[in-house]
C-alpha positions in Angstrom: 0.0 0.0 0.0 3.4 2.0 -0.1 4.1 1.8 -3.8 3.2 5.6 -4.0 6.3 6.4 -2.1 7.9 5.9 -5.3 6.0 8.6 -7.5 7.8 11.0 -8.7 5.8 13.7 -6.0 6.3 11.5 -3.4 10.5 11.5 -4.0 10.5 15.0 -4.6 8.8 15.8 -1.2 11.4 12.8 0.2 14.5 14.7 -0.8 13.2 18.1 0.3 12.8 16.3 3.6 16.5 14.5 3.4 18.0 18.2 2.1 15.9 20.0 5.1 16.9 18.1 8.1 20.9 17.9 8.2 20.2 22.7 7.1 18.6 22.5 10.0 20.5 20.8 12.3 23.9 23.2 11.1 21.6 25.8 11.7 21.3 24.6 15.3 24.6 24.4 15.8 25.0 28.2 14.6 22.9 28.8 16.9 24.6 27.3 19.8 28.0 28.5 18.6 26.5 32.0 18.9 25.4 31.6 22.2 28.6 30.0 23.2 30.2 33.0 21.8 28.0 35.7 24.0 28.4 33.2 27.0 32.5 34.0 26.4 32.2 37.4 25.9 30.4 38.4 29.0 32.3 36.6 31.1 35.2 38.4 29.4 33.2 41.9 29.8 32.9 40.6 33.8 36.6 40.3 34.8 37.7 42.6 32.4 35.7 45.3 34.4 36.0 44.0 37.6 40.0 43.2 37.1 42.0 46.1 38.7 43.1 49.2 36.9 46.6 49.1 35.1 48.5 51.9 33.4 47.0 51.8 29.9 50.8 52.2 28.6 51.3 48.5 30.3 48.7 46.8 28.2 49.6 48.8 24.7 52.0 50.3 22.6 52.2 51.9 19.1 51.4 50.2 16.2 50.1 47.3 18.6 46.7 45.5 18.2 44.5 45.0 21.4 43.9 41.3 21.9 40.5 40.2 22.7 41.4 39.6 25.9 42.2 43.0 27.0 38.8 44.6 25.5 37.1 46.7 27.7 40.2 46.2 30.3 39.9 48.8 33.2 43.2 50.9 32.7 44.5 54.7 33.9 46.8 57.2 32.2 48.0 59.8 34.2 49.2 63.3 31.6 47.4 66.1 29.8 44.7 66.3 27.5 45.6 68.1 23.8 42.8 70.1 23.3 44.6 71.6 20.3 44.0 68.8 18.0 40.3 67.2 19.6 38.2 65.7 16.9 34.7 64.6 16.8 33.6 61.1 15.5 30.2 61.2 13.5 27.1 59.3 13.5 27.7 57.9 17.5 24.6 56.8 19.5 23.5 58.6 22.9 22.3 56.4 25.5 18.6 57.8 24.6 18.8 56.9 20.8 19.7 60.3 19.8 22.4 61.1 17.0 25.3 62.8 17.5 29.1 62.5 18.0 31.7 60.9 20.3 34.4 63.2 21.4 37.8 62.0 20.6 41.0 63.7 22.0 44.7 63.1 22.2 46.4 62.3 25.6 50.3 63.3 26.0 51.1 60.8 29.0 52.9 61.7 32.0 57.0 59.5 30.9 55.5 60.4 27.3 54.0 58.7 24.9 50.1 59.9 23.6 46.7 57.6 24.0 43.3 58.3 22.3 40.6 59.1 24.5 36.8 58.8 24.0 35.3 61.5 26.4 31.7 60.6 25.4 29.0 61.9 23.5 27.8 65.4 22.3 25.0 66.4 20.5 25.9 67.6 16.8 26.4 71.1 15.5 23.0 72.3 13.7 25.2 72.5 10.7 27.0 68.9 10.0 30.0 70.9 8.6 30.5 72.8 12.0 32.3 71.9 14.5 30.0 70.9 17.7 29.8 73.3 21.0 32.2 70.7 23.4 33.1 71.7 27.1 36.7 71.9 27.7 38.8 69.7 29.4 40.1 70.0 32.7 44.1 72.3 32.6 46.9 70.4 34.0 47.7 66.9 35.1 44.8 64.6 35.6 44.2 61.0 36.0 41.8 59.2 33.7 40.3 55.9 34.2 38.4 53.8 31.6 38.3 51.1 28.8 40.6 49.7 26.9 39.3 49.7 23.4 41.0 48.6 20.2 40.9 50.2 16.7 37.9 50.6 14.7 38.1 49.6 11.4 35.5 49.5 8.3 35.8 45.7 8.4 35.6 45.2 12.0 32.4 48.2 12.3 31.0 48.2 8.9 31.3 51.9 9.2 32.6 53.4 5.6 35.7 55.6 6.1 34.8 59.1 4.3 37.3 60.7 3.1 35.9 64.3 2.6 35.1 65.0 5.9 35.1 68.7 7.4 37.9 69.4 9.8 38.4 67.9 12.5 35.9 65.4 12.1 36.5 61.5 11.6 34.2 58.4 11.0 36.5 56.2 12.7 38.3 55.7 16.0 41.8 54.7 14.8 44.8 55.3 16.0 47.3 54.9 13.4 45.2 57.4 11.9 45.2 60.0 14.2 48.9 58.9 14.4 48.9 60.4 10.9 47.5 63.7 11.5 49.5 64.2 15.0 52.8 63.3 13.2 53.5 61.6 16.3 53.2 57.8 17.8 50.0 57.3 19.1 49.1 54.0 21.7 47.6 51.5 19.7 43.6 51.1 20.9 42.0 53.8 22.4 40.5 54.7 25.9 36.9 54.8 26.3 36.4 57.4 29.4 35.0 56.4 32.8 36.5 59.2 35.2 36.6 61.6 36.2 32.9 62.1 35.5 32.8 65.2 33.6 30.5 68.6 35.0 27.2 68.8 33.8 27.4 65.3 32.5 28.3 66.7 29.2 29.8 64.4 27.2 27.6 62.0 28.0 30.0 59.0 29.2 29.8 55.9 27.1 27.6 52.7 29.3 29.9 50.1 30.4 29.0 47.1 27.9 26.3 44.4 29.0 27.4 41.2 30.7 24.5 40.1 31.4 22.1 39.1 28.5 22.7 36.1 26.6 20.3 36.7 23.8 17.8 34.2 22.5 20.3 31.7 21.0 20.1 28.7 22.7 16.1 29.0 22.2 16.6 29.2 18.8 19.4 26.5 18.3 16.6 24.0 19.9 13.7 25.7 17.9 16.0 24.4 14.6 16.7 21.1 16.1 12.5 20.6 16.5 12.4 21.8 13.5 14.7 18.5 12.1 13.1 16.2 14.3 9.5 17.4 12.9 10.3 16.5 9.5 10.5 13.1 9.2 7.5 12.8 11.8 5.9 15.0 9.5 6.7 12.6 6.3 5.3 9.7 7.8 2.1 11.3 8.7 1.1 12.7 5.3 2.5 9.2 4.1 0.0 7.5 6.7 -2.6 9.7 5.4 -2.4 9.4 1.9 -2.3 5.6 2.5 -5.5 5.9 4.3 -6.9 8.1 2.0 -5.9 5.7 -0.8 -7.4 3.2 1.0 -10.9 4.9 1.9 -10.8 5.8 -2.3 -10.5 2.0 -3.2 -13.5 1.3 -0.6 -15.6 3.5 -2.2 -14.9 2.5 -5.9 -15.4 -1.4 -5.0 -18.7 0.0 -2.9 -19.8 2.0 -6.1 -19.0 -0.8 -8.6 -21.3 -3.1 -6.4 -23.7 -1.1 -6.5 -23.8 -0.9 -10.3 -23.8 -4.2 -10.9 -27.3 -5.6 -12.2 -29.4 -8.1 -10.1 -29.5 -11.6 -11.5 -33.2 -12.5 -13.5 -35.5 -14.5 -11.2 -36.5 -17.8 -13.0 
């Protein structure tokens, strides 16, 4: 009562089903790998916040390349800010959704050497070829604390370098290019500020990054492994039904033909 399995429908709908199940079992496994990945990173995140705070010029260098294992790594840098050649980096995110620009200055450290510092977020000037109203930085020697950051890169952000910028603005937190327009060695990486907290809370300082969520991956990895297992449960229960349909069909053509047939003439 199987011999429809072998119709050319019925093998079409079987390799479908053979093609579907081992997609969505890899898709599982994406899945999992994903939430693997975001299990990693916030426990990263954790120590690297919680870790004690080292001299940024410990954990860097120029030209070097922060590891993943130092992002977001609490770190100091005792010097002065350069105010002289602050830039503004375009199209950043406020903590309220709003548009505007991270504020992105030079640090001359205290031994020597110079880090990039993110001081945090400013609205943008009315006109997007202006340069945006940004409180000054404190005179003198200070001590900043914050996040060791590495570089941004198109790749890395998907953020498209532009090259025709107004001056002293940037798309991209880099330091071998600000290197470039210092003409001096800049740490590779950059600090994202923490402290001190700036008056006014203007720029707005950047959230530490979550280490808590872990996303909806795991619930999706099994969703795609149901999704396998349904399959072939699914085959044989259309199978069962077309057999049973088949089946009801012959019992209603034999119950039809019966009917049909004349009655034999009485003598």
């Amino acid at each position: 009562m199987y011999r429809f399995l072998l119709t050319r429908q019925w093998l079409i709908l079987a390799l479908i089903a053979l093609v579907l199940i081992p997609t969505m079992v890899e898709l599982g496994f994406w899945q999992l790998h994903r939430h693997e990945h975001k299990v990693a990173q916030n426990a990263l995140i954790s120590q690297n916040l919680k870790a004690k705070p080292v001299p940024v010029a410990g954990l860097t260098s120029p030209g070097h390349v922060v590891p993943r294992s130092d992002y977001w790594r609490a770190v100091t840098a005792t010097g002065t800010y350069d105010e002289k050649h602050e830039v503004v980096v375009r199209r950043r995110t406020a903590t309220d959704g709003s548009i505007g620009v991270h504020v992105l200055i030079p640090f001359d450290l205290k031994g020597g050497g110079t880090v990039m510092i993110n001081r945090g977020w400013v609205p943008s000037a009315a006109d997007q070829h202006a340069f945006p109203d940004v409180p000054a930085v404190p005179k003198g020697e200070v001590t900043v604390t914050g996040r060791l950051k590495a570089d941004e890169t198109t790749s890395a952000s998907g953020i498209k370098d532009l090259s025709d910028l107004p001056d002293r603005q940037v798309m991209l937190i880099n330091s071998a290019q600000q290197a470039k327009l210092l003409s001096r060695p800049v740490l590779g990486g950059y600090i994202e500020q923490t402290g001190p907290e700036p008056k006014a809370d203007s720029p707005e300082l950047i959230e530490a990054p979550d280490d808590s969520s872990i996303g909806p991956h795991m619930a999706y990895a099994v969703q795609w492994w149901l999704f396998a297992a349904g399959v072939p449960v699914g085959y044989v229960v259309l199978a069962r039904r077309e057999k049973r349909d088949r089946l009801a069909a012959a019992a209603e053509a034999a119950g039809q033909a019966d009917a049909a047939e004349p009655e034999p003439a009485k003598a």
